[in-house]
N, C-alpha and C positions, 0 to 999 in steps of 0.2 A: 794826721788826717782827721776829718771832722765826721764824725758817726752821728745820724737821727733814731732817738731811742723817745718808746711812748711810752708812759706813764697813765694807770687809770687811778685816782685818786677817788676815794669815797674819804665825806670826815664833817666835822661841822664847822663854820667860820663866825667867830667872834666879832663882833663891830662894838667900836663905842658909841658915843650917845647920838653921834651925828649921823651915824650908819656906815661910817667907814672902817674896812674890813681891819683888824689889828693882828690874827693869825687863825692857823686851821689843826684842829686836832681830827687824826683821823689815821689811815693807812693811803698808800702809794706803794703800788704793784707793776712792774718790769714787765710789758705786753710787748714787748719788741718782736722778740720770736714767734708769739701768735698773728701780728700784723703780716712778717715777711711772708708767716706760710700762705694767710690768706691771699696777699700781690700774689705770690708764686701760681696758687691756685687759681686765678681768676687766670692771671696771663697765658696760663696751660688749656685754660678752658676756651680761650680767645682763638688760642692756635688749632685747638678743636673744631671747632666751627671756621674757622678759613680753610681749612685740610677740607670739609664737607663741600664749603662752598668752591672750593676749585673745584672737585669733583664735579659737581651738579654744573658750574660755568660750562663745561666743555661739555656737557650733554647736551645742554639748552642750547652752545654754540652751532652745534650738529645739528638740532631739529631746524633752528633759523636760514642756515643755508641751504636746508631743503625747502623752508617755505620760500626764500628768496629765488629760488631757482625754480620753483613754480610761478611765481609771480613775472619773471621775466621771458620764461619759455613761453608761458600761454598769452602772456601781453602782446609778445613778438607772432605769434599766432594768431589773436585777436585782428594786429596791422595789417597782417598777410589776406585775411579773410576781408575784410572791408575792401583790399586793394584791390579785391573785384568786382567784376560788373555786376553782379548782381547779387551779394553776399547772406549768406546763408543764417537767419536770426537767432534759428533756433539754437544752432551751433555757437554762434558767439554770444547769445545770454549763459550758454554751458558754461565757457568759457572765462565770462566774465564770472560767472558765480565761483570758478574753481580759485580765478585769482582774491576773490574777496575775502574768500576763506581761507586762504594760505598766508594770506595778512594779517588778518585775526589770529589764526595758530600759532603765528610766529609773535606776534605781540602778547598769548597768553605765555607762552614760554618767558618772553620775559618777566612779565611781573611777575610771576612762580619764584625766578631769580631776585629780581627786586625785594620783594615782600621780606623773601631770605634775609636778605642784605639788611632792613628798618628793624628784624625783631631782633633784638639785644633782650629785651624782657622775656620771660615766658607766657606765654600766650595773650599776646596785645591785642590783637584782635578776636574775637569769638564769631563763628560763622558753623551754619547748617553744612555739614562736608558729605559729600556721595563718596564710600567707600570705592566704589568700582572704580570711579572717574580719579581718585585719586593714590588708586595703587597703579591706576596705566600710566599715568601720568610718574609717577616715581620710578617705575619701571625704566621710563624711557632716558629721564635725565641724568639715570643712574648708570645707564646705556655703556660708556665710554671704560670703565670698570669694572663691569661685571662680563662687560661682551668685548671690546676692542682692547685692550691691555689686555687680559686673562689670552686673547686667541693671540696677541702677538706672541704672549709666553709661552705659547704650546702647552696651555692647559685650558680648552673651551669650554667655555659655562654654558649653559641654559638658564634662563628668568621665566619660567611658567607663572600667570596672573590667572587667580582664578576667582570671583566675590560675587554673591547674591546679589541679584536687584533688590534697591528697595533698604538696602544697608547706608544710615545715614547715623554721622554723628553730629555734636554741638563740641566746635575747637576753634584752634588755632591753623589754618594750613599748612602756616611755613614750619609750622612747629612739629606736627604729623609730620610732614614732608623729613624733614630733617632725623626725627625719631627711627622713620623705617628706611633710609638713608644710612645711618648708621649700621645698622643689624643688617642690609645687606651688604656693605662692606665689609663686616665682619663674619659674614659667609664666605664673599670673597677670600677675603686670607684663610679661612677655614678650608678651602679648596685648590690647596697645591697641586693635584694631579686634576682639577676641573672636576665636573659632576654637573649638580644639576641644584638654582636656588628655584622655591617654591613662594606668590605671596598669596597669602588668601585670604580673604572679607565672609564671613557668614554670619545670620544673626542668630543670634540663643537667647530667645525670649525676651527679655526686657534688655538684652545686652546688645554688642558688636561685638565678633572675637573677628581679630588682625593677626594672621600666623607670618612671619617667617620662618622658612627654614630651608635646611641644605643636607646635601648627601655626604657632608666631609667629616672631617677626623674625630668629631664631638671633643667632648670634656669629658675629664673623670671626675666624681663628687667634689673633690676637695676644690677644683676648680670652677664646679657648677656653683657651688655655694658663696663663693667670692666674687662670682662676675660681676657682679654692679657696684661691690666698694669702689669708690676714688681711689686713682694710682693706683690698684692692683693692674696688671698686665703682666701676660705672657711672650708680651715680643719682647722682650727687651729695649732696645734703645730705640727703636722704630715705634713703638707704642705710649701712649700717656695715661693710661688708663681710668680715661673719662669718659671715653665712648659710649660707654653702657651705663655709666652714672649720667650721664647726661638724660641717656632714654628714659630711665625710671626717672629721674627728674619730671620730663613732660607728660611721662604716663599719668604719675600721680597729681601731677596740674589738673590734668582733665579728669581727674576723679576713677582713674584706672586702674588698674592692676596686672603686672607683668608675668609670665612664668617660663622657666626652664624645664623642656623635656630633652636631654642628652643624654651619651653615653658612648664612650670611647671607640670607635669605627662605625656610629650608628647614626650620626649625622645630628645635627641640634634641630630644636624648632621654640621659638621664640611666640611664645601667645601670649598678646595683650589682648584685655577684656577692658570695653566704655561700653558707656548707660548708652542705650539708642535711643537717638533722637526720630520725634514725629517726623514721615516723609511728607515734604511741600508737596503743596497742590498746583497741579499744574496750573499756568497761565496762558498758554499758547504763543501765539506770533508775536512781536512788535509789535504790529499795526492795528490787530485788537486790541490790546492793551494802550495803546497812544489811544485811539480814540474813546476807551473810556474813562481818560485821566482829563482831555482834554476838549470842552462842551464845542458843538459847530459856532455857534455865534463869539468864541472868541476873541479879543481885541488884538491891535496889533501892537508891539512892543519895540521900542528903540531898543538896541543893541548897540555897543563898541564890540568889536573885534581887536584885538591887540597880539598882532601875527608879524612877523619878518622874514618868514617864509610863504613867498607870495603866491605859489602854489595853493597852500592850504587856506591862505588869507580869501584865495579867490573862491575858495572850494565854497570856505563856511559861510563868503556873500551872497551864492548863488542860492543853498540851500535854504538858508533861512527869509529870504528875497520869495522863495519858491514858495512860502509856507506864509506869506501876508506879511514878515515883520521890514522895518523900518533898519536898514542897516549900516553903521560907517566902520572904515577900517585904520587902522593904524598900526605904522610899525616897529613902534620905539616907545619906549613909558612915557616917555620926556610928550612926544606928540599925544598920546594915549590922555594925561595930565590936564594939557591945554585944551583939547575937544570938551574933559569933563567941567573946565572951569566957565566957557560957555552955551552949552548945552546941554540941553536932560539927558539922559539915560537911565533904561529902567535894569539894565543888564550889560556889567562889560566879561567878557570872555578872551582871556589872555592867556599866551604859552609864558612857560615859566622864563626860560632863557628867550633874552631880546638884544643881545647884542652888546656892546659895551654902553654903559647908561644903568640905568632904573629896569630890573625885569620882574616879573610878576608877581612875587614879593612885595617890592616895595609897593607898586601899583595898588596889590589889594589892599596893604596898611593905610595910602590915602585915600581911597574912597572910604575906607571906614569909619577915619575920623574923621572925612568931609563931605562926603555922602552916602552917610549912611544907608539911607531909603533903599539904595542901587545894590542889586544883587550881584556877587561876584564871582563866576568858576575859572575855577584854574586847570588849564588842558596842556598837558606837557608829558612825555615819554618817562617820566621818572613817576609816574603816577602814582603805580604800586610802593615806592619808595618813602614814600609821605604822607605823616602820621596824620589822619580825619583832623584828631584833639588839636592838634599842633596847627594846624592848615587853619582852622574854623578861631584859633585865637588871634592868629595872624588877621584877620580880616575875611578870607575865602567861606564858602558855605558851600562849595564843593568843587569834588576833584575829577574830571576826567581824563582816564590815562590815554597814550595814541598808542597802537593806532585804534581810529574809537570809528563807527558807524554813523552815518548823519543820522539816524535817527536818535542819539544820543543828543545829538546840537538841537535836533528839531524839539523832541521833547523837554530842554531845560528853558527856552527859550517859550513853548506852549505851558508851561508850569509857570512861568514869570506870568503871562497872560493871563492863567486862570485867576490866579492870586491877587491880581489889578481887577478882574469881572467880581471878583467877591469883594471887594472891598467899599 
């Protein structure tokens, strides 16, 4: 059998006059053992984070088919109401508002999932995070684990969220997400006869403190003082013990620090401390803000659309039709291509998947290197999944994920406009 063994050599190489190497004096050291642990280690760390993200899949699964089952109950409601004589408006702008919003919830569930899914690094993206907004949110995707398994075992948990307004840090989301993800799983298992996990956000002066905790079986010292080595674990063979090596990992990315309060039938509680960040100011509505991005005498702008689903193809002619621009649709690259080779366009807007062919990908690589001038966003369901850097070398200058609000299409397309008026 054929064994791969590595070798680090340090030494100096001799050459003669021509510069070709003649031999090396030096040492050569047997790193095989330290390569395999490291494979070993990452691979355990791989299966760590798909263990998280199934967990969190089937949270996110859960909230989606309740936003879908609002979207179709009140839609079907909506139909019911117009089907008479003389339908009531007020009631069906409710209505329609409930459905709008149940589509957006259900789209931000996913990219929360998504995002998950793109960070392989620690902390890729950096983002202002609302404490509050994103312990409810972990709360919920964590839902299926702490609340629906724990009651099927006849041991029911409680998730009490408790955090200050006004509590904001500078991170990573998926990275947070996944940190306190962890720790309350590992309340979960801490909770064989059930009880009760606790998370809470408060700020301490120049800081954020982030608590978990639980009413279960705690640690005794010898075990508080190892919880975050790698591979330490007290499950045995059901455990990897990177869990809590992972969490200090991203605490200390964001510049944090983690601590242990336990103690053996006393319950744990897990507090991380980050620098708090300034609270944004607010902006208000959309529609304030549209009109002060974009002046009334703006011009109007050619558009390609690059949609093959004819639904939405139709959606984004109507709206930006509505709003002065200049609009054509296509729905294939291959067509998308030939429009650009006899026509201008100041903006094409393409879903990523188009079918068998050319999809938005390749599309935005040839405008790039053939017309350049033209600005290109990329609107496709995998939004959150793909990387700004990655996206903007491919050719794109931006990404919006679905499902998106027209006023997202309206404003990229009154942005192309302004940028033509300044020019």
């Amino acid at each position: 059998t054929h064994r791969v063994h590595w070798l680090l050599a340090k030494g100096r190489i001799s050459r003669d006059a021509s510069g070709k190497p003649l031999h090396m004096t030096g040492i050569a050291m047997d790193i095989t053992e330290r390569k395999q642990a490291e494979a070993a280690r990452h691979a355990m760390a791989h299966g760590e984070r798909l263990r998280a993200l199934g967990e969190m899949a089937s949270g996110i699964a859960h909230d989606l088919n309740q936003s879908l089952a609002l979207i179709t109950g009140y839609s079907d409601m909506v139909r019911q109401e117009l089907s008479q004589g003389v339908p009531e408006v007020g009631r069906v702008r409710e209505m329609i508002d409930i459905t709008a919003r149940a589509a957006l919830e259900g789209g931000k569930a996913l990219r929360g999932l998504l995002s998950f899914v793109r960070t392989q690094d620690l902390i890729a993206e950096i983002e202002r995070i609302n404490v509050a907004e994103a312990l409810a949110d972990i709360a919920r995707v964590t839902a299926p684990r702490w609340r629906d398994h724990a009651q099927a075992a006849g041991r029911p948990i409680t998730l009490e969220v408790e955090a200050d307004e006004g509590s904001w840090i500078n991170g990573s989301p998926a990275e947070l997400r996944e940190a306190i993800a962890n720790l309350i799983f590992n309340s979960v298992d801490a909770l064989p006869q059930g009880g009760t996990i606790r998370l809470r956000g408060c700020r301490l002066g120049e800081h954020v403190a982030i608590e978990v905790s639980d009413t279960g079986c705690g640690m005794p010292p010898e075990v508080a003082a190892r919880a975050f080595d790698p591979f330490f674990t007290t499950k045995g063979e059901q455990g990897t013990g990177l869990g809590l090596a992972q969490v200090l990992a991203i605490v200390e990315k964001h510049g944090g620090t983690i601590d242990i309060d336990t103690a053996p039938n006393r319950g744990t509680t897990f507090r991380m401390q980050f620098p708090r960040a300034s609270v944004p100011v607010a902006t208000g509505s959309v529609e304030p803000v549209e009109k002060a991005l974009v002046p009334e005498s703006k011009r109007s702008v050619r558009v390609l659309i690059v949609e093959d689903e004819e639904q939405l193809a139709r959606m984004a002619r109507i709206v930006l039709g509505q709003h002065g621009h200049e609009v054509v649709v296509t729905a294939s690259g291959e067509e998308a291509i030939e429009r650009l080779q006899t026509e201008r366009f100041d903006l094409v807007i393409s879903d990523l998947g188009l079918g068998p062919g050319k999809n938005g990908w390749d599309v935005a690589s040839e405008v790039r290197d053939r017309w350049p001038s033209t600005r290109f966003v990329l609107v496709t369901g995998w939004g959150a999944a793909i990387d700004p850097k990655e996206a903007a070398q491919r050719g794109v200058h931006e990404v919006i994920a679905k499902p998106y609000r027209i006023a997202d299409l309206r404003l990229v397309a009154d942005r192309v406009a302004e940028r033509l008026n300044n020019e």
